[in-house]
N, C-alpha and C positions, 0 to 999 in steps of 0.2 A: 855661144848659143845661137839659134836659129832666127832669124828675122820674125820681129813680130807683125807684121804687116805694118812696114813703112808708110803707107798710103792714111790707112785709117789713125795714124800715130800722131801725122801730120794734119790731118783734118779736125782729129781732137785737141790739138795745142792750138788751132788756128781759132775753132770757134771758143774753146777757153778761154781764148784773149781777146776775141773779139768781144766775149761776153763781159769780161772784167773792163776794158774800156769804155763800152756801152753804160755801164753799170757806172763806173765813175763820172762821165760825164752827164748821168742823168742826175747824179748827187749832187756833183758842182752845180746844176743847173735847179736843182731845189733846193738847195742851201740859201743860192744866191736869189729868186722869185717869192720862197715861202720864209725870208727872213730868219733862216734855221741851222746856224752854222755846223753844229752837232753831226748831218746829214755827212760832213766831209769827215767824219771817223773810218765811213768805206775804203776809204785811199790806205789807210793802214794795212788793209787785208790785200786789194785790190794789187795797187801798184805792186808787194813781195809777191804775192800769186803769180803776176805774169813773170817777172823774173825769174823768178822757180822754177815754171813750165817751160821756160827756153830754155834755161839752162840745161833741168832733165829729157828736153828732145831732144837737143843737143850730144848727152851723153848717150841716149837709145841711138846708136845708126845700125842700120838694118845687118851688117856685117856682126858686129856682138852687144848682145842685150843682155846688161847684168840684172838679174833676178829682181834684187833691192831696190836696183835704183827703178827699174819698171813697177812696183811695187808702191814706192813713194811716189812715183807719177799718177800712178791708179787712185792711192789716197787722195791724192793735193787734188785731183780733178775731181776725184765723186763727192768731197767732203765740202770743197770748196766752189767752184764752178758750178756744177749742178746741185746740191742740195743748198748750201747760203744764199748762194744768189740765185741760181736758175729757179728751183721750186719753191723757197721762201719767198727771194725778194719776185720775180719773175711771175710766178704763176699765182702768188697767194696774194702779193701786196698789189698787184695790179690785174692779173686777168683776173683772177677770182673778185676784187673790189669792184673795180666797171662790171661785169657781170651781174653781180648781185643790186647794185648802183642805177645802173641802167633796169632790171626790171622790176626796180621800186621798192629791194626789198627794204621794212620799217626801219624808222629813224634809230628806235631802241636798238635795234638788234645787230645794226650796223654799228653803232655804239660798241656792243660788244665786241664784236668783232675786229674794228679797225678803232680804238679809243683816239680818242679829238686830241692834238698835241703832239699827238705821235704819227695819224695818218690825215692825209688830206683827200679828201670827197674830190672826185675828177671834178677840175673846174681848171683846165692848162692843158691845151692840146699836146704841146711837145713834152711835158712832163709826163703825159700817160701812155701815148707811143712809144716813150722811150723804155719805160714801165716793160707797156707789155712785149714789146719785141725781147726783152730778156725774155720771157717767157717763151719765144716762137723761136730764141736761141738753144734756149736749152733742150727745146722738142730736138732737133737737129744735132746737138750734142750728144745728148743719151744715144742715139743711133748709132753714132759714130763709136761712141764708146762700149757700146755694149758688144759692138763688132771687134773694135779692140781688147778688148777683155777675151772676149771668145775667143779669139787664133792667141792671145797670149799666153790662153791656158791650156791650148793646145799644145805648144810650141816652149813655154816654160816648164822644165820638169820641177818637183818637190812642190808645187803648187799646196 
C-alpha cells in the first residue's frame, strides 16, 4: 500500500508520547503534593499507550502500510491520547477549571462541576501548567492527526 504520509505519522506518535509522558508525570507529581496516590492509576493506560504507539509506528513504514494495523493506530491515538487525556484530562480538568476558576465562577457550581476529593481548585503552579499544557498538546495533536487521517483515507483503499 501507498505511504500514508510518513511525516504526519511521525509527528502524531511524537506528540502522543509526548502527551502521555506529560500526563504521567503530572500524576506522579499530584499524587505525590495532594497526598492522593489513586492519581497513579494513569500509568496503567499511559506507560502501554506509548508502547503501542512505537510499536504500531514502527510497523506503519512509509514503504507498506497494512490497513489494520493503521487503523488500531488511529484508534489507540483518538480514543486514547486525544479524547482521555487530551480533551478530558487536558482541556476539561485543567483549562476549562482555571478558566472557570480564575473568572470567579460560584463555589456551588464549581462544586458540580469539579467535586472536592476528586479535583483540586488551582493552588500549585506546576500542577496546573502541567494540566494545561496537555491541553495545548492535544491542540497540536488533533492537527497533526486529522492530517493523518486525511491522506490515510486517501491512500488506504476499503476505508
Amino acid at each position: 500500500m501507498a505511504d500514508i504520509s510518513n511525516n504526519e505519522q511521525k509527528k502524531v506518535t511524537l506528540f502522543s508520547i509526548l502527551l502521555m509522558v506529560l500526563t504521567s508525570i503530572h500524576h506522579i507529581y499530584g499524587a505525590i503534593i495532594y497526598n492522593t496516590p489513586w492519581r497513579l492509576h494513569v500509568l496503567f493506560l499511559s506507560i502501554p499507550v506509548i508502547i503501542l504507539t512505537l510499536i504500531l509506528d514502527r510497523l506503519l513504514s512509509p514503504v507498506h502500510t497494512n490497513r489494520w494495523i493503521f487503523r488500531l493506530y488511529w484508534i489507540l491515538t483518538l480514543l486514547t491520547s486525544i479524547i482521555l487525556i487530551g480533551v478530558f484530562e487536558g482541556l476539561y480538568n485543567h483549562v476549562l477549571k482555571n478558566i472557570l476558576f480564575f473568572i470567579s465562577l460560584p463555589e456551588k457550581d464549581m462544586e458540580k462541576l469539579y467535586p472536592n476529593g476528586i479535583y483540586e481548585m488551582p493552588d500549585n503552579l506546576f500542577f496546573e501548567l502541567t494540566g494545561i499544557l496537555q491541553g495545548v498538546l492535544v491542540a497540536v495533536l488533533i492537527i497533526y492527526f486529522s492530517r493523518l487521517i486525511r491522506k490515510g483515507h486517501q491512500h488506504l483503499s476499503g476505508w
